[in-house]
C-alpha positions in Angstrom: -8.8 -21.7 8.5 -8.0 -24.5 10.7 -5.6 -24.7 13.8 -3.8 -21.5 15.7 -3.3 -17.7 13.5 0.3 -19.0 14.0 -0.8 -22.8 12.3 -1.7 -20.6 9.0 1.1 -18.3 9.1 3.4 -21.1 9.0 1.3 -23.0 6.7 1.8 -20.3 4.2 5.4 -19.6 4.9 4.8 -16.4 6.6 6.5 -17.1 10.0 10.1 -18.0 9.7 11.2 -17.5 13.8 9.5 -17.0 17.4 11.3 -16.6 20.2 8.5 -17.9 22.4 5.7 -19.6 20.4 3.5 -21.0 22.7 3.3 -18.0 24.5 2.4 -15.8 21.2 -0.4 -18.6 20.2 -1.8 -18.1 23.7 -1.6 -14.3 23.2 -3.0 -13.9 20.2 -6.1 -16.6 21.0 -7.0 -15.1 24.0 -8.7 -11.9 22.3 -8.5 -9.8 20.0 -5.5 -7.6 19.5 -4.4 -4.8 17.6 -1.3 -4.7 15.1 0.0 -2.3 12.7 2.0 -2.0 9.4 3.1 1.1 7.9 3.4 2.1 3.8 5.2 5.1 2.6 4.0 6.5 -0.7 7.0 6.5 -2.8 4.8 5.9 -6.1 1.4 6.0 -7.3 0.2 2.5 -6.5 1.3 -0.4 -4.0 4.1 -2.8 -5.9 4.4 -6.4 -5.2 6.1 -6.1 -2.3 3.2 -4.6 -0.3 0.6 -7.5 -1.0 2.6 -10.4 1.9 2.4 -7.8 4.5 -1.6 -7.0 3.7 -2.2 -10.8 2.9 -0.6 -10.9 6.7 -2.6 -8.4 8.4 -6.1 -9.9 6.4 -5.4 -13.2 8.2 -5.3 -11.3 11.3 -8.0 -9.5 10.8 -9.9 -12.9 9.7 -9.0 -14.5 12.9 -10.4 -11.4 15.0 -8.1 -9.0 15.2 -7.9 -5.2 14.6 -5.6 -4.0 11.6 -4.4 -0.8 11.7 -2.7 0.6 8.1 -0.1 3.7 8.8 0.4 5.6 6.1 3.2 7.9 5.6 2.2 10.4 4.0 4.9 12.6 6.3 7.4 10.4 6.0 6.7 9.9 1.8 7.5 13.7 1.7 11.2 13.7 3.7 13.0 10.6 2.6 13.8 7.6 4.4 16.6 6.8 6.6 16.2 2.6 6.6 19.6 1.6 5.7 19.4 2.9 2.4 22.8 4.2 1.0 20.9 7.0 -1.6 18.4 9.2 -0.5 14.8 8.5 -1.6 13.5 11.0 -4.5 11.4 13.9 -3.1 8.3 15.1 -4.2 5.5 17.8 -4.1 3.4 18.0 -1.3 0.3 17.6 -3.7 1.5 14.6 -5.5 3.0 12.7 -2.5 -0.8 13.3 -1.1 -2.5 11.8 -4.5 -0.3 8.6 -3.9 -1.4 8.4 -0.2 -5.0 8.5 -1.7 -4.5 6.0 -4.4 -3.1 3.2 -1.7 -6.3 4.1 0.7 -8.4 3.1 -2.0 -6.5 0.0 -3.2 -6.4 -1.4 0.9 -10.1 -0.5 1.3 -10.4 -3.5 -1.2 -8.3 -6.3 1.0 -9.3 -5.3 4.5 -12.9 -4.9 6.3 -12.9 -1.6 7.5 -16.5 -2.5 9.6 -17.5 -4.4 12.1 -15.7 -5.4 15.5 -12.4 -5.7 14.7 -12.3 -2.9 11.7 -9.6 -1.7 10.3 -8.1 1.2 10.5 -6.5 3.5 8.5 -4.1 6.6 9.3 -1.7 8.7 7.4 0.9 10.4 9.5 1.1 13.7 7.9 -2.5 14.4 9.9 -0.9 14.4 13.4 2.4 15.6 12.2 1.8 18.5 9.6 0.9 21.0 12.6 4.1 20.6 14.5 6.8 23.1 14.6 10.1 22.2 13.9 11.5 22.5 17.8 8.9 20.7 19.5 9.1 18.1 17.1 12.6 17.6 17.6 13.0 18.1 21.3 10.3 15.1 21.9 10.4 13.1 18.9 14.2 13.3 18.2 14.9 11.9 21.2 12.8 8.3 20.5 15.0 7.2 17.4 18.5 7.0 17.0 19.9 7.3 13.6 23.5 7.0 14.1 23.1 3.3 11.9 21.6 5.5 8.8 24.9 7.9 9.4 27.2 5.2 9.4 25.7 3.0 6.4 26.0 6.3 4.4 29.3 7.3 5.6 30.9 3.8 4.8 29.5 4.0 1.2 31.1 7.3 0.8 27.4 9.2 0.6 26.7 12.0 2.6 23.6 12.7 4.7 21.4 15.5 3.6 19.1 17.3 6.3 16.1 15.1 4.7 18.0 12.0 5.4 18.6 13.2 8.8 15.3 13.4 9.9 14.5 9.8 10.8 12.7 11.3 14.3 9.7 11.9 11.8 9.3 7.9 12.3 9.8 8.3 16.2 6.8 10.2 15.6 4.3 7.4 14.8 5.0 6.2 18.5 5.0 9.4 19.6 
């Protein structure tokens, strides 16, 4: 690689806008840093659409920083609340779990997970699959607003189901 992280991501049409590039480029060369991308299991294997954001975070990684892969295998079992104007299929615990084990071992083939800057990888059901429903709600609920997801639905003349309604699951990863 030669040039800035921000040189290559440009170079391979992976950076369309910055609102302060200089200041990233200095950011980012000045150690190593940590970043994140998140993959919900919604079938048994990563699609096409998965590889740009994992080509992404292996450049990172290349250039010294820490990857961090968020899996969601919580998320993968209650549906998701991005805008969508149908509610994503839902599935048994066991097979949403065999899906979150089939993308760990596809990733452990496009990221280092030794060395310095390893990556990591986390599913979110482990830190969320003790939680009871109020305490959940009462600190989680209040980190995401969904209103957007009611809206979009509403317009297109779909209803929300409780699954749908649960976007706090996703406040949860910043939790």
């Amino acid at each position: 690689m030669t040039g800035t992280l921000l040189d290559e991501l440009k170079r391979r049409g992976l950076l369309a806008q910055v609102s302060d590039e200089s200041s990233l480029s200095a950011h980012l060369e000045s150690g190593s840093r940590t970043l994140y991308c998140g993959f919900d299991p919604t079938a048994d294997s990563l699609h096409i659409g998965n590889l740009v954001p994992l080509l992404t975070l292996r450049r990172f990684q290349l250039s010294g920083h820490q990857p961090i892969l968020l899996l969601g295998g919580a998320t993968g079992l209650i549906g998701d609340p991005s805008g969508r104007s149908d509610e994503r299929s839902l599935h048994e615990t066991e097979i949403v779990a065999d899906w979150v084990e089939r993308i760990r071992q596809q990733v452990s083939h496009l990221l280092d997970f030794s060395g310095n800057n390893a990556a990591v990888l986390t599913n979110n059901l482990d830190w969320t699959v003790k939680l009871d429903v109020i305490s959940f709600t009462t600190r989680a609920g209040r980190r995401r607003d969904f209103l957007y997801g009611v809206q979009l639905r509403s317009a297109a003349g779909v209803g929300l189901r409780g699954t749908g309604a649960t976007p706090s699951m996703y406040a949860a990863d910043w939790w």
